[in-house]
C-alpha positions as CSV (number, residue, x, y, z in Angstrom):
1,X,0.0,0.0,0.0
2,X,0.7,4.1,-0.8
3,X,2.6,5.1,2.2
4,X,-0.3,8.3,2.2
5,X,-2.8,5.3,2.5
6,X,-1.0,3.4,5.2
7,X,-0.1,6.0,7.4
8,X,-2.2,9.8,7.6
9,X,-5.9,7.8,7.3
10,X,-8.1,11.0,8.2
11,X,-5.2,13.1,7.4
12,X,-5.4,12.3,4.0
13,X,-8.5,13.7,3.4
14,X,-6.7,17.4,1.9
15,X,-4.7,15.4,-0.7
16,X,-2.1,16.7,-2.1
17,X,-1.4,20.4,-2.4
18,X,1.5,23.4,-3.1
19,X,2.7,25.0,0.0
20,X,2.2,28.5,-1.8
21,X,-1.0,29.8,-3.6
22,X,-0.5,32.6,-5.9
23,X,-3.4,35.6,-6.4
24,X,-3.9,38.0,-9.2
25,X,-6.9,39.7,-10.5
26,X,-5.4,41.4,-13.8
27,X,-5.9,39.6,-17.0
28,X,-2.3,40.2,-18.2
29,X,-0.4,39.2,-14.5
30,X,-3.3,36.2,-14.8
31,X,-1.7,35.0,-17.8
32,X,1.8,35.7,-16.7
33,X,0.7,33.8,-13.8
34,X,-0.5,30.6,-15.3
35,X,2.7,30.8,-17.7
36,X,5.2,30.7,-14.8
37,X,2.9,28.1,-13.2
38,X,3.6,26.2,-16.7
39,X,7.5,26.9,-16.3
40,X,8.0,26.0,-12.7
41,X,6.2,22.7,-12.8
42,X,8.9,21.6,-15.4
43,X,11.9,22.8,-13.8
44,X,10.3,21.2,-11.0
45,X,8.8,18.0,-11.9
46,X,6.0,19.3,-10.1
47,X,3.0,22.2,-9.7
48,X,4.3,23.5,-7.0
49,X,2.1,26.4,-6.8
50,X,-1.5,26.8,-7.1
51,X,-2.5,30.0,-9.6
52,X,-6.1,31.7,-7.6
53,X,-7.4,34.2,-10.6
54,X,-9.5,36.8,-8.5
55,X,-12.7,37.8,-9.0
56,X,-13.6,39.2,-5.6
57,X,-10.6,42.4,-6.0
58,X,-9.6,41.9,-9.4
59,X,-13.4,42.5,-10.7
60,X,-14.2,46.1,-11.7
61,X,-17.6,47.1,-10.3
62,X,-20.6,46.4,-12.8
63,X,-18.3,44.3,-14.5
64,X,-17.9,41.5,-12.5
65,X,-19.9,38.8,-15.4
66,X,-17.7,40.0,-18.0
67,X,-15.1,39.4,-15.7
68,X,-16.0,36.3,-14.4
69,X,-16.1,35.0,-18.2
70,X,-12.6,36.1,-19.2
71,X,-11.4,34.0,-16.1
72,X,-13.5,31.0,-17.1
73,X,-11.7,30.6,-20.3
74,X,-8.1,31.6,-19.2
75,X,-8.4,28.7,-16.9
76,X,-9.8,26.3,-19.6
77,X,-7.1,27.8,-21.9
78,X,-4.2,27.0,-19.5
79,X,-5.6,23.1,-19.3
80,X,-6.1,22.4,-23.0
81,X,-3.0,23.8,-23.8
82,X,-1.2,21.6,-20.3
83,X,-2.9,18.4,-22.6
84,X,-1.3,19.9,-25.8
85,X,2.7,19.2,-24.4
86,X,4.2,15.8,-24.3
87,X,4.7,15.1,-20.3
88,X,3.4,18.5,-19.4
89,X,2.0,18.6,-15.5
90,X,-1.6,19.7,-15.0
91,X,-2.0,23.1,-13.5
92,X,-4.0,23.8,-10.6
93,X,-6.3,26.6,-11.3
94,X,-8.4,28.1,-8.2
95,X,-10.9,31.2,-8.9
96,X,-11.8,33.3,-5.6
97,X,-15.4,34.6,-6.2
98,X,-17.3,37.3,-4.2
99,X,-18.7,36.3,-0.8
100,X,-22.0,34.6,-0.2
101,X,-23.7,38.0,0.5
102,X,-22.1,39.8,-2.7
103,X,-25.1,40.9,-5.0
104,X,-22.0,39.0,-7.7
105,X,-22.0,35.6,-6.2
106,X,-24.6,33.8,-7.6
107,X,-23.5,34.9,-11.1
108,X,-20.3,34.3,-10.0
109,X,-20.5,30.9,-9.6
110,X,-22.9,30.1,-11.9
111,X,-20.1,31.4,-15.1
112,X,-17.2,29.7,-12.9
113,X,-18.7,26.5,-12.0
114,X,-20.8,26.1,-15.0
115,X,-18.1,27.1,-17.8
116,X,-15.1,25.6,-15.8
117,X,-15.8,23.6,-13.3
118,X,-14.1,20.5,-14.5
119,X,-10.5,22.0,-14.7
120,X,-10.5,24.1,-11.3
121,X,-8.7,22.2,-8.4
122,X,-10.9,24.4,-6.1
123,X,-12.9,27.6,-5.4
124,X,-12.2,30.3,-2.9
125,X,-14.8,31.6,-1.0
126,X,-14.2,34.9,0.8
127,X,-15.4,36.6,4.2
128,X,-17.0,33.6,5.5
129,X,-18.4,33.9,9.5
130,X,-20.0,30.6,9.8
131,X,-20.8,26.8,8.8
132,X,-24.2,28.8,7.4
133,X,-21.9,30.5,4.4
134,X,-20.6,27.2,3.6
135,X,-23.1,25.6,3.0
136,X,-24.8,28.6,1.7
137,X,-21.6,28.1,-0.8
138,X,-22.1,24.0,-1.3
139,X,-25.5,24.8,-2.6
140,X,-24.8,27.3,-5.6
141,X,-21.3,25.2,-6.7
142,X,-23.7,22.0,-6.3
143,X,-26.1,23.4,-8.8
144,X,-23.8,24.4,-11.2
145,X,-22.0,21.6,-10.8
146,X,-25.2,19.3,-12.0
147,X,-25.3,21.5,-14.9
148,X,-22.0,21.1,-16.2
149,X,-22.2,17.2,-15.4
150,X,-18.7,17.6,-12.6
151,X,-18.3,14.0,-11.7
152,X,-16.8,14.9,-8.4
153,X,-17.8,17.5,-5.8
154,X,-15.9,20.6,-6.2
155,X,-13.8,21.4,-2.6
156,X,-14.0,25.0,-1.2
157,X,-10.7,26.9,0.4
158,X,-12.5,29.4,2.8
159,X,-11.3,33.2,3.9
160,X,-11.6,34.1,7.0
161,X,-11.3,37.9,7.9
162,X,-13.2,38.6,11.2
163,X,-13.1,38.0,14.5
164,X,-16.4,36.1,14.4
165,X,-14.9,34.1,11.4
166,X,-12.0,33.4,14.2
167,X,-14.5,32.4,16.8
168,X,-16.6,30.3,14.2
169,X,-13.0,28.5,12.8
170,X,-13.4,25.1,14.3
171,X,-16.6,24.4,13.0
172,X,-16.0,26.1,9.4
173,X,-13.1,23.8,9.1
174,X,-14.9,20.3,9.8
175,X,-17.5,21.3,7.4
176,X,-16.2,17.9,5.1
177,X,-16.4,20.4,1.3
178,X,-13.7,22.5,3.5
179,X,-10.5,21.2,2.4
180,X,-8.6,24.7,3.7
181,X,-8.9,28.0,6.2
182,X,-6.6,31.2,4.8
183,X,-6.6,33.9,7.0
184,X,-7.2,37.9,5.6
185,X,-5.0,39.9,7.8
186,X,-6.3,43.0,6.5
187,X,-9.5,42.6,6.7
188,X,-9.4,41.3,9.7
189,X,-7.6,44.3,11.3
190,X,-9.7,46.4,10.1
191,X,-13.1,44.9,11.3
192,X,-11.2,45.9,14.7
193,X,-12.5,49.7,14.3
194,X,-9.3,51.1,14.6
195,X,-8.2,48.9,18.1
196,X,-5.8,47.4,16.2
197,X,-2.8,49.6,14.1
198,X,-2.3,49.9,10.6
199,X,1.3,48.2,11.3
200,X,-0.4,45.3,12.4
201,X,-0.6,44.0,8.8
202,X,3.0,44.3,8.1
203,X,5.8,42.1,8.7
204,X,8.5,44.6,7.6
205,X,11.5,45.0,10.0
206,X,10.3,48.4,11.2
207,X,7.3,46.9,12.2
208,X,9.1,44.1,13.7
209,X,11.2,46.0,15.7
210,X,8.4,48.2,17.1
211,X,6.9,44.6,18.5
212,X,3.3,45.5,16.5
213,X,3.6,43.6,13.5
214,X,1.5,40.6,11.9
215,X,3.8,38.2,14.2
216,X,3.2,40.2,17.3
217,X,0.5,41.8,18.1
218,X,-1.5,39.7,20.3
219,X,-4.9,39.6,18.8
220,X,-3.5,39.1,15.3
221,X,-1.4,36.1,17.1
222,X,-4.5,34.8,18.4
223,X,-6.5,34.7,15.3
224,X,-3.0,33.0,13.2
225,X,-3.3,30.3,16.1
226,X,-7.0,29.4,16.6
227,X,-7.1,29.0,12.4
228,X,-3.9,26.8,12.3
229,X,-5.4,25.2,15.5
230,X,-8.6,24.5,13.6
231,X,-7.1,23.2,10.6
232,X,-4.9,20.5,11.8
233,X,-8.2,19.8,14.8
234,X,-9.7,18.8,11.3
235,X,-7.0,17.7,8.9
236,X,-7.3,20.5,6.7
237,X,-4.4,22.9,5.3
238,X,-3.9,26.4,7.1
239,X,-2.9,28.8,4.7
240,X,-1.1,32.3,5.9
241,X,-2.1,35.6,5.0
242,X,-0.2,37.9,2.3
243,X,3.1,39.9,2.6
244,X,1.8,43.5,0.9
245,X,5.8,44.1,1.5
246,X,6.2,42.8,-1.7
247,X,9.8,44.0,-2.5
248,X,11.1,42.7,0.5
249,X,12.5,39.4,0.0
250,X,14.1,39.4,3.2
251,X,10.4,40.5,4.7
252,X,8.9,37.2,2.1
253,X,11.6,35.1,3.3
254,X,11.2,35.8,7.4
255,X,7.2,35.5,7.2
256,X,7.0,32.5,5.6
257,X,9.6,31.2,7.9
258,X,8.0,32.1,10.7
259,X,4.4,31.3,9.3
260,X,5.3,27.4,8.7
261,X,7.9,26.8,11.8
262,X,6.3,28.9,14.8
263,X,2.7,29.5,13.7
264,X,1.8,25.9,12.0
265,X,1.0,27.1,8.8
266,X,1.6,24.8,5.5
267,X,0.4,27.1,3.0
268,X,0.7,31.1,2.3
269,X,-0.3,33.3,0.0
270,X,1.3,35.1,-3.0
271,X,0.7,38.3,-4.5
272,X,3.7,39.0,-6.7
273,X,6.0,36.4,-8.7
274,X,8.9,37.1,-6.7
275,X,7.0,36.1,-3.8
276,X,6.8,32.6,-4.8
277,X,10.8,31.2,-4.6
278,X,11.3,32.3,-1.2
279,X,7.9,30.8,0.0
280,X,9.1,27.1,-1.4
281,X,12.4,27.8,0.2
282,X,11.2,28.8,3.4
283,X,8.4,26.2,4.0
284,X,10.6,23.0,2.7
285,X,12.4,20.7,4.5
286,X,16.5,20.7,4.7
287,X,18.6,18.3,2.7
288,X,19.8,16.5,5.8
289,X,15.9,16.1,7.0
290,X,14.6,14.8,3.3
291,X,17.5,12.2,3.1
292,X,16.8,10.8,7.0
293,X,13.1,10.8,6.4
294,X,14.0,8.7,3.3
295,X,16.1,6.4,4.8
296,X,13.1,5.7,7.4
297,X,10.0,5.4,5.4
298,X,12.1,3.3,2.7
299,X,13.0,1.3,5.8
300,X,9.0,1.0,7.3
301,X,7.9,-0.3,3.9
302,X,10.0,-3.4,3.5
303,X,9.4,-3.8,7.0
304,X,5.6,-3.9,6.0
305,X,5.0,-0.7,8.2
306,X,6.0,-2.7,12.0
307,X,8.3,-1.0,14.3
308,X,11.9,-0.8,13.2
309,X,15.3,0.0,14.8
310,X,17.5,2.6,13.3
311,X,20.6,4.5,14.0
312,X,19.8,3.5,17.5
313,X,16.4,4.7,18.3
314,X,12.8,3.1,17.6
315,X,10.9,4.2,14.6
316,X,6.8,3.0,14.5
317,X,4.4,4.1,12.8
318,X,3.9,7.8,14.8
319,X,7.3,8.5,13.6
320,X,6.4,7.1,10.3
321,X,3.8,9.4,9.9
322,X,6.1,12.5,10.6
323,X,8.8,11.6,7.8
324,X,6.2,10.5,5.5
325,X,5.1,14.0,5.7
326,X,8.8,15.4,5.9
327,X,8.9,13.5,2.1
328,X,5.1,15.5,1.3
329,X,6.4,18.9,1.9
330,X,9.9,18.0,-0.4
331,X,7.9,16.8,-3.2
332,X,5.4,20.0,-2.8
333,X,8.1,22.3,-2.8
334,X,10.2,21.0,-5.6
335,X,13.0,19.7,-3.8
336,X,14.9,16.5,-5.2
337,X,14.1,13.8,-3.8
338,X,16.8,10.4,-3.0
339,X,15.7,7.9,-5.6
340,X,14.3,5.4,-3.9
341,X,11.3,7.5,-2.4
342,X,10.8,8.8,-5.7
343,X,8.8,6.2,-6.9
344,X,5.7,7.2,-4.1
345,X,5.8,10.1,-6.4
346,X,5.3,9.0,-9.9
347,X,1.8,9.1,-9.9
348,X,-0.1,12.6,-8.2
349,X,-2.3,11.6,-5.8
350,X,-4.8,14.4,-5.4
């Protein structure tokens, strides 16, 4: 058996999926976006990023159907053309729509869903507060789903950007269509009336130094905590908000750090190309932990998953499950991987 199958049982449910998701809302960054996303899963051997075309921000107002169509066939365009090159990788294409209680969302979904359905790995669903705006969301991607004739339900990532979102983050993430909780900093500061500063959002290293930046400020803490918290409560994937300082790779580089090794986050946010590098390097695993967590899992298999001995210490299936996921995080990053793991990796398991 898979060593996924074997060993993560509930925790399988998420599948597999990029540590970074990348967002843009204008038809020529779009493109560029599903281009690089072309690119990198070559020189990678796998997607390692997920492209989120925006319809929520990157709509203009009163135009939001016309938008809504341009993104439905850029996202089919992108697939046909990923099953027009020999050995070419699928994409994973994501669309964010409007909330639930956006006078767009119905139409929204309806274009999405109904024109590309079939190719999207997912839909985004923004400013949700409660299990009601999930399923409020199941229904519409359900019925357009019938429509189009989707074999398979479509899963939803959910936003959540208010401290009754925060509150409500247990239950939204157990609803079973949830597959993953990202959290909108911004937003969520700024349903705080002005309690909380502006230079709570950043993660610059004036704000850092001040001690009231995204990583410090105790009710932005809190809300990063309870949706990681959440997430893993339910096996699904926490995702971390955006770096606006998007010029600062050092900023990029320190966030994501401290997003996936202190906060529990497996997943953040993009909104610039150069964004994307430094959140693969930051969220995957060293050379020295890849190649032990090889050396284990190779070990567990021809030992039909029982307890082991290595390099002096016992190894079972707990510790299994760690390296397994050590090996996860390489592969959804890009890094090589020793060849005799490799081979768990030939087919995608989504």
């Amino acid at each position: 058996m898979h060593p996924r199958d074997v060993l993560l049982g509930a925790q399988a449910a998420a599948g597999f999926m990029p540590v970074c998701d990348h967002y843009s809302g204008v038809e020529a960054r779009m493109r560029k976006s599903l281009d690089l996303q072309a690119a990198m899963s070559q020189e990678f051997g796998a997607c390692v990023f997920d492209v989120s075309l925006d319809c929520e921000d990157g709509a203009p107002v009163g135009g939001e159907l016309e938008h809504a169509r341009m993104v439905v066939d850029l996202a089919n365009q992108a697939y046909i053309a990923s099953k027009n090159v020999a050995n070419a990788i699928s994409p994973r294409i994501a669309v964010r729509v409007h909330p639930v209680d956006h006078p767009a969302f119905a139409a929204d979904v309806a274009a999405i869903v109904g024109g590309a359905g079939d190719v999207l790995c997912h839909l985004m669903v923004p400013k949700v507060e409660s299990v009601a705006d999930v399923e409020a969301a199941v229904r519409a991607v359900d019925a357009a789903s019938v429509k189009l004739g989707r074999a398979t339900a479509l899963p939803l990532h959910v936003l959540i950007e208010s401290p009754g979102a925060v509150h409500q983050a247990f239950a939204i993430a157990a609803h079973p269509r949830v597959l993953s909780l990202s959290f909108g900093v911004m937003d969520f500061v700024s349903a705080h009336g002005g309690a909380i500063p502006a230079s709570a959002m950043a993660s610059d290293a004036a704000s850092i130094a001040r001690g009231i930046g995204q990583f410090s400020h105790p009710l932005v803490v809190r809300a990063k905590l309870e949706i990681a918290s959440a997430c893993h409560a339910s096996a699904k994937v926490p995702s971390h908000c955006v770096v606006t300082e998007f010029s600062d790779t050092a900023a990029m580089r320190t966030a994501a750090l401290r997003a996936s090794r202190e906060f529990g986050f497996t997943r953040m946010w993009s909104i610039h190309p150069s964004q994307i590098r430094p959140i693969l390097e930051a969220m995957a695993p060293a050379e020295t932990e890849i190649e032990a967590a090889a050396k284990i899992v190779v070990s567990a298999d021809r030992a039909h998953w029982a307890p082991i001995q290595m390099d002096g210490r016992l190894h079972d299936r707990a510790s299994y499950r760690y390296f397994w996921q050590v090996l996860e995080r390489a592969h959804q990053t890009g890094r090589l991987l020793p060849e005799d793991v490799q081979v768990y990796f030939s087919t995608p398991r989504h």
